[in-house]
C-alpha positions in Angstrom: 108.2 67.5 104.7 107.4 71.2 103.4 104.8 71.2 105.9 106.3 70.4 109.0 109.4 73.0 107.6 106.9 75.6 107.0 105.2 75.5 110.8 108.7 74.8 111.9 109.4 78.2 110.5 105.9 79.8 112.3 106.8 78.7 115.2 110.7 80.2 115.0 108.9 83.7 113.6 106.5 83.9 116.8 109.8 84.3 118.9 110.4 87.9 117.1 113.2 89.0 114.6 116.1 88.4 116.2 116.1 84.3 115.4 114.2 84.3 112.5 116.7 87.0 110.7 119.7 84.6 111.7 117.8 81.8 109.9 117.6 83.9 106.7 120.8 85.1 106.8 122.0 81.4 107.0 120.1 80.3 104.1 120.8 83.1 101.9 124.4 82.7 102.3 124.7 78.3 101.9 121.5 78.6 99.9 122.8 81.2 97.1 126.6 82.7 97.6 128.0 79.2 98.4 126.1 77.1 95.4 126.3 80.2 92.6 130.3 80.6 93.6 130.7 77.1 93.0 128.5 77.2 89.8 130.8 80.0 88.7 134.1 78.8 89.6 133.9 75.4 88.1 132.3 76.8 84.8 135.8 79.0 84.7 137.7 76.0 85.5 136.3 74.8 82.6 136.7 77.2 80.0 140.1 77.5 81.3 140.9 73.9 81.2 139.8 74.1 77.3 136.7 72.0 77.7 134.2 71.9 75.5 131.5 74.7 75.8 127.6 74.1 75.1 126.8 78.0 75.6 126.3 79.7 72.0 127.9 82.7 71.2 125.9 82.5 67.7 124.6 86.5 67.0 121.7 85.2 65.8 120.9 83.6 68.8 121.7 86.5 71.4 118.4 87.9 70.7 115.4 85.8 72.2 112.4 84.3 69.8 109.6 86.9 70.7 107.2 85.5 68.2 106.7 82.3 70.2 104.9 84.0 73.9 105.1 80.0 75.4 108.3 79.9 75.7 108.8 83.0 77.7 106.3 81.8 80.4 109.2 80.2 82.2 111.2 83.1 81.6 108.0 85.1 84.2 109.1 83.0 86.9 112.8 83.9 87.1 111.2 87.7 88.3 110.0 85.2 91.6 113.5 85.8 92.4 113.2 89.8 93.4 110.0 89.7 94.4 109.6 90.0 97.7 112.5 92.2 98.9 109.6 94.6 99.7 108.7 92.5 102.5 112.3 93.6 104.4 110.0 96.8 104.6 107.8 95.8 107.4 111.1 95.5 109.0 112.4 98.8 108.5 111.9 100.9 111.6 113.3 98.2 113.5 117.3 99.1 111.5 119.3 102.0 112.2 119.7 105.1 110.0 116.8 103.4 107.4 116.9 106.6 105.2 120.2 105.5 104.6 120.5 101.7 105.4 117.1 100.6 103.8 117.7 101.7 100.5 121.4 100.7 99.8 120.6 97.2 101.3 117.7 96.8 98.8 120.2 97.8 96.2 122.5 95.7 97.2 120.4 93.0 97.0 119.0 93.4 93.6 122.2 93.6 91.9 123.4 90.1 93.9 120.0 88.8 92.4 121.0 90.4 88.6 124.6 88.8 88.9 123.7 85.7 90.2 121.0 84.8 87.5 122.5 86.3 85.0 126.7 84.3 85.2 124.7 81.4 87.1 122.4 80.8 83.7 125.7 81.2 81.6 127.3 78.6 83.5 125.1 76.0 83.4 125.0 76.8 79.6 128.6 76.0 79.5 128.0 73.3 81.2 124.7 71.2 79.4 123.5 71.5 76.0 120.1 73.4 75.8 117.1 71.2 76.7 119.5 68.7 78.8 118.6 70.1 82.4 115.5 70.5 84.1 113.9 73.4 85.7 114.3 72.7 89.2 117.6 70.7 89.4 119.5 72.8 86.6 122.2 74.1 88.9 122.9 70.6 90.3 122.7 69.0 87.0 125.7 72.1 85.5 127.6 71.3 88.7 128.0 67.3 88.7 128.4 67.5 85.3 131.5 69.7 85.7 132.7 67.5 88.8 132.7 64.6 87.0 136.1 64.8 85.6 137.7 65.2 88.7 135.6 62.1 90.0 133.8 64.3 92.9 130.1 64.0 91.4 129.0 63.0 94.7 130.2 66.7 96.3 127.0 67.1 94.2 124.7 66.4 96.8 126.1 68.9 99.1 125.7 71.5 97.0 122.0 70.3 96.7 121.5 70.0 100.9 122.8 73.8 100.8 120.7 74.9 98.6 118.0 73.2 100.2 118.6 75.3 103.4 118.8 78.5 100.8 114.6 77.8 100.2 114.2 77.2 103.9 115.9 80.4 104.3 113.5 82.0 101.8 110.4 80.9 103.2 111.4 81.6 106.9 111.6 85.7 105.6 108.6 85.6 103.8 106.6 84.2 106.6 106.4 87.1 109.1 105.9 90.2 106.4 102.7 88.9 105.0 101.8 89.1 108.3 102.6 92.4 109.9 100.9 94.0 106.4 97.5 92.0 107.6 98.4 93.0 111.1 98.1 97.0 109.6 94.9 96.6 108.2 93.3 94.9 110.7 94.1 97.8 112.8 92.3 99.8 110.2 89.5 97.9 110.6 89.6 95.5 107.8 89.7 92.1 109.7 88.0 90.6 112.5 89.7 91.9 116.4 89.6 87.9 117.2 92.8 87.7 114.7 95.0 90.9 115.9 96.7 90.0 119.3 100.5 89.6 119.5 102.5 88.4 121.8 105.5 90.1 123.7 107.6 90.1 120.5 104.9 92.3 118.4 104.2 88.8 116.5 100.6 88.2 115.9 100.2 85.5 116.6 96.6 84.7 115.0 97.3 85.4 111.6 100.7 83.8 111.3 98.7 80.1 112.6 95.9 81.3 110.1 98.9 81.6 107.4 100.1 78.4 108.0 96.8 76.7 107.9 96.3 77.8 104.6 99.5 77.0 103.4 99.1 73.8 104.7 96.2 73.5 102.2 97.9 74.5 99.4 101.1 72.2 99.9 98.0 69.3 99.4 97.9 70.4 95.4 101.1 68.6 95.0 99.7 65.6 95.8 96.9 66.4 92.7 99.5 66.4 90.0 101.5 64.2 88.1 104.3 65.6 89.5 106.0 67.4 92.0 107.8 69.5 89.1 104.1 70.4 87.3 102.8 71.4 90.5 106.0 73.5 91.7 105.4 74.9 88.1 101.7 75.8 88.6 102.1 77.0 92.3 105.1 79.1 91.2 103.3 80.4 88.2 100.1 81.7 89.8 102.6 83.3 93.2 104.7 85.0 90.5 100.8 86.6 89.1 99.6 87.6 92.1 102.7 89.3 93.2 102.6 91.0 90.0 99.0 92.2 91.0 100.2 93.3 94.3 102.9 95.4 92.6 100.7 97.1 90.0 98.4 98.4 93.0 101.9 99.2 94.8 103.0 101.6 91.7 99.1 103.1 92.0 99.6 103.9 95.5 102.3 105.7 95.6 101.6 107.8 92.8 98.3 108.7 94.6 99.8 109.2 98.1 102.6 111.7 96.2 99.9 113.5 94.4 97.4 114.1 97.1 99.8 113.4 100.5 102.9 115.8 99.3 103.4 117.3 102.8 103.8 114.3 104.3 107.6 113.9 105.7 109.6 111.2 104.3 112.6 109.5 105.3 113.5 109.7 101.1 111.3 110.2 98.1 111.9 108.2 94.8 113.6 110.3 92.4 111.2 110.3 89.0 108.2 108.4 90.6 106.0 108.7 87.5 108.7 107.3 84.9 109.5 104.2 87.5 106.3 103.7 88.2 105.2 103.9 85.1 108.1 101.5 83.8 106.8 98.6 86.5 102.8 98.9 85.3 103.7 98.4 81.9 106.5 95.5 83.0 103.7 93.5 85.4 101.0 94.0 83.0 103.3 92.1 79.8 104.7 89.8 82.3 101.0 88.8 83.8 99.9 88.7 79.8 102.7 86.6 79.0 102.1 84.2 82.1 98.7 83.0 81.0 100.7 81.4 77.4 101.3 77.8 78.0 105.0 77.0 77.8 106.4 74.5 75.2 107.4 72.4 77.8 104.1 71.3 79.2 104.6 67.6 77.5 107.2 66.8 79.9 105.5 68.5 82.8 102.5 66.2 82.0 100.0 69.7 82.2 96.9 69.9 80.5 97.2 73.4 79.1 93.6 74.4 79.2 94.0 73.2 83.2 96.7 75.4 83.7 94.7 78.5 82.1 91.6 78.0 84.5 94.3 77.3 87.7 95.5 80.7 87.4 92.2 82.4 86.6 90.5 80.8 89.5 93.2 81.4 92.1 93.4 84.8 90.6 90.4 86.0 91.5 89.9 84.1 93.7 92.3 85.7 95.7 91.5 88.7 94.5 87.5 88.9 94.9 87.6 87.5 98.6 89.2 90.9 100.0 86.5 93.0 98.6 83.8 90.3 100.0 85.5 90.9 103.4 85.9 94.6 102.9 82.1 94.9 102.6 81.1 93.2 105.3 83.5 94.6 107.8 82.1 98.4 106.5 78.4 96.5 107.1 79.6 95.4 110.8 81.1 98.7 111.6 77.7 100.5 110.7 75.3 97.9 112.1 77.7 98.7 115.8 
């Protein structure tokens, strides 16, 4: 099923921005706004309708257990949730005004993001007890729990379908970005010519197929675990560490290019570059540190703990070593021409 959504989506991206933006926009909105207003207004019905609350308002249990790091590791992968509002960037000479636009929209969308996770994870403590939901079906578990009075649990599976379209959303608008960076640097010289045409909509056309190959390959993992849930777990574990890799050479770069490129006009410049970028090295490097503990949930994820260190250190550098392999041999091609 993932699969054939996933080239589904390739195939809509090859036909430019126009389509594939509606598509995104569709998802966000049933996928997120729709299920997270429902989440919120039925935990307020609740409350309001003087039924009993699960969320503790204890003091002593405002403040998270630190001395435990497995139990945090889950905590990495609610950052999957902003990453990847940088890829909008490969979009943003194509908006109007982007000095002004680009930055308020990304804004904008990081304190949706905040507010959703933040009132969405209170409501579904409202709603269950702690340790009576699961990670990936929480929201619907919070929601049919809090229909179920009313006798509309089965409105449940709506909410589910919707949300379902919100990750179809999600993948469609990170499907094109990737692509466009790799699209960059083969003009640079860093891939092979035979992958850089693009067809009348600027959509190259090589790489996406080559990015859906390879995804195709990595959807087969699932079908290596015990279950669906330990492999989303592991696959979401080891994106969410390579993202945060990506980001740590993202804060390096720009304080390079502002040390030794200051001349160069820019639409706007980051007010205090060295203190934010200084703040994200320091948060990706105790967030990549603290994704490598083995969560206290692993028993019923079925993971063998010591398998779930060597998955992420071998798809770590693995991804990490083969663009330094292909560096040095496009610099060996270059000079041997």
């Amino acid at each position: 099923m993932w699969v054939s959504i996933y080239w589904a989506s390739t195939l809509l991206n090859l036909l430019g921005l126009r389509w594939s933006a509606r598509v995104s926009a569709i998802g966000a909105f049933s996928g997120v706004l729709i299920p997270g207003a429902v989440l919120l207004a039925l935990a307020a019905l609740s409350l309001w309708q003087g039924r009993p609350s699960h969320l503790d308002l204890n003091p002593a249990t405002l403040i998270p257990d630190l001395t435990h790091l497995g139990t945090l590791t889950f905590g990495v992968s609610v950052l999957l949730a902003f990453a990847g509002m940088e890829m909008s960037a490969a979009h943003a000479r194509e908006v109007r005004h982007p000095a002004r636009t680009y930055p308020l929209a990304i804004g904008i969308a990081a304190g949706v993001i905040l507010v959703i996770f933040v009132l969405g994870s209170l409501a579904i403590a409202v709603a269950l007890p702690a340790g009576a939901f699961d990670l990936q079906t929480g929201v619907t578990q919070a929601i049919a729990a809090m229909l179920r009075p009313f006798g509309l649990e089965p409105l449940t599976r709506l909410v589910a379908l919707l949300m379902a379209l919100g990750v179809i959303g999600s993948v469609n608008s990170w499907i094109v970005g990737p692509s466009k960076g790799l699209l960059v640097a083969g003009e640079r010289g860093e891939l092979p010519t035979a992958l850089l045409p693009c067809n009348r909509h600027g959509v190259p056309v090589r790489i996406l197929l080559l990015q859906g190959l390879i995804v195709s390959l990595l959807c087969l993992s699932f079908s290596l675990q015990p279950s669906v849930a330990s492999a989303y777990f592991m696959l979401s574990d080891l994106t969410i560490q390579l993202y945060l890799v990506m980001y740590l050479l993202l804060f390096l770069a720009a304080l390079k290019l502002r040390r030794d490129r200051p001349e160069v006009p820019q639409p706007f410049r980051v007010p205090a570059l060295w203190l934010i970028c200084g703040l994200g090295i320091i948060g990706a490097l105790v967030a990549i540190g603290v994704g490598f503990f083995p969560p206290a949930q692993f028993g019923a994820l079925q993971i063998d703990p010591a398998m779930f260190v060597g998955f992420l250190l071998v798809g770590m550098l693995s991804v990490m070593i083969f663009p330094v392999i292909l560096h040095g041999l496009m610099r060996r091609a270059v000079r041997t021409l």
